[in-house]
N, C-alpha and C positions, 0 to 999 in steps of 0.2 A: 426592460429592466431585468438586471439578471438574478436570481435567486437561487442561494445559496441555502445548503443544509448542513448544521452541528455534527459532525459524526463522534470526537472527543476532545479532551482538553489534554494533554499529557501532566501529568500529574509524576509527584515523585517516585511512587510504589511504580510507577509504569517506566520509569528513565531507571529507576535500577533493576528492575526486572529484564531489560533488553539492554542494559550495560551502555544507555544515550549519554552523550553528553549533557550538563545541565544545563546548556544555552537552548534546548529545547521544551525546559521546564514552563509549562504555563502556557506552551503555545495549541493552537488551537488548530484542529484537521478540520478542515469542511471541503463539500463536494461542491460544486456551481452546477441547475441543471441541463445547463448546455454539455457536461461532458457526458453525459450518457449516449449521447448522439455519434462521441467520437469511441466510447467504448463499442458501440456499434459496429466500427469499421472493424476488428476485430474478431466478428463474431464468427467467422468463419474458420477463422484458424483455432477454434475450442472442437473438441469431439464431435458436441450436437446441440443442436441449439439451447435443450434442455442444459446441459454443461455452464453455458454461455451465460442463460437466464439465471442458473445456481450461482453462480461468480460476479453476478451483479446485485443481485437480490442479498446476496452474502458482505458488499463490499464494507458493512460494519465491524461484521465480524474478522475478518483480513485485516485489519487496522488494528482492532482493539485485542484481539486473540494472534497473532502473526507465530510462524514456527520460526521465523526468523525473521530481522531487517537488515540492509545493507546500503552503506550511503554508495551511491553513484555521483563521481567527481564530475564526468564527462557532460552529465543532464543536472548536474546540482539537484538531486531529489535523493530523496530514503524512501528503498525499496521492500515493499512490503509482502513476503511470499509467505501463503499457506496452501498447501495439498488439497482444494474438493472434492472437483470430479476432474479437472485436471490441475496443477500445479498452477495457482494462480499468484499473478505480482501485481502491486498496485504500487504505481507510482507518485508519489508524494513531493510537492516540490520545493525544494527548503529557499526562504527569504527572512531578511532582517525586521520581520513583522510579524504581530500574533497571529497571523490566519497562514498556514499552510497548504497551500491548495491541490487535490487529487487532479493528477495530471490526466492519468491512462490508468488502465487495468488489461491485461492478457494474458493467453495460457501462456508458460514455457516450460518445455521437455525436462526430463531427467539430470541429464548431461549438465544442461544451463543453471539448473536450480542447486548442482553438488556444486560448480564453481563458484556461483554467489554463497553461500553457503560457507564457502573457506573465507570466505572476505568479511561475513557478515558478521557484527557486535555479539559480543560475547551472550549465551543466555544464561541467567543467573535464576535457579530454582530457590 
């Protein structure tokens, strides 16, 4: 049986705070605990494992706090980057249903995080 955890519900203060569209109103992020296992394959390409453990133990925070999001047309998901110990993105994968499901999570460099970044939903203070 797989099991699943609540991480938010997007809510409207949170679609105009990241400039979402409102077809995302109401829908719901959760993880399954089968993807830890594949965030796992990853864990090498973080600094140190310590990094790695921070970036996973953190993925609430990445979601509900992001310095930025950016939809990916190519994986149909909204990518979710914030700065810890390294530049972390979590991948979210967007569907015509209330549950949205965390795909991945991994570091990416400087360089990859200023280009999402130009791409990404406007943020509105």
């Amino acid at each position: 049986m797989k099991t699943k955890r609540k991480i938010m519900t997007m809510d409207e203060n949170y679609i105009r705070k990241y400039n979402l569209s409102n077809e995302y109103l109401g829908k719901m992020i959760v993880v399954y605990k089968e993807r830890y296992a594949h965030f796992a394959k990853h864990q090498s390409e973080f600094l140190n494992y310590s990094s790695y453990d921070y970036s996973v133990k953190s993925l609430d925070d990445i979601i509900q706090n992001p310095e930025f999001i950016v939809y990916d047309s190519k994986n149909n998901s909204l990518e979710f980057v914030k700065k810890l110990l390294d530049n972390t993105l979590v991948a979210v994968r967007v569907a015509d249903c209330l549950e949205l499901k965390v795909k991945t999570l991994y570091p990416i460099n400087d360089s990859k995080k200023d280009k999402l970044k130009k791409k990404s939903f406007t943020y509105k203070l």
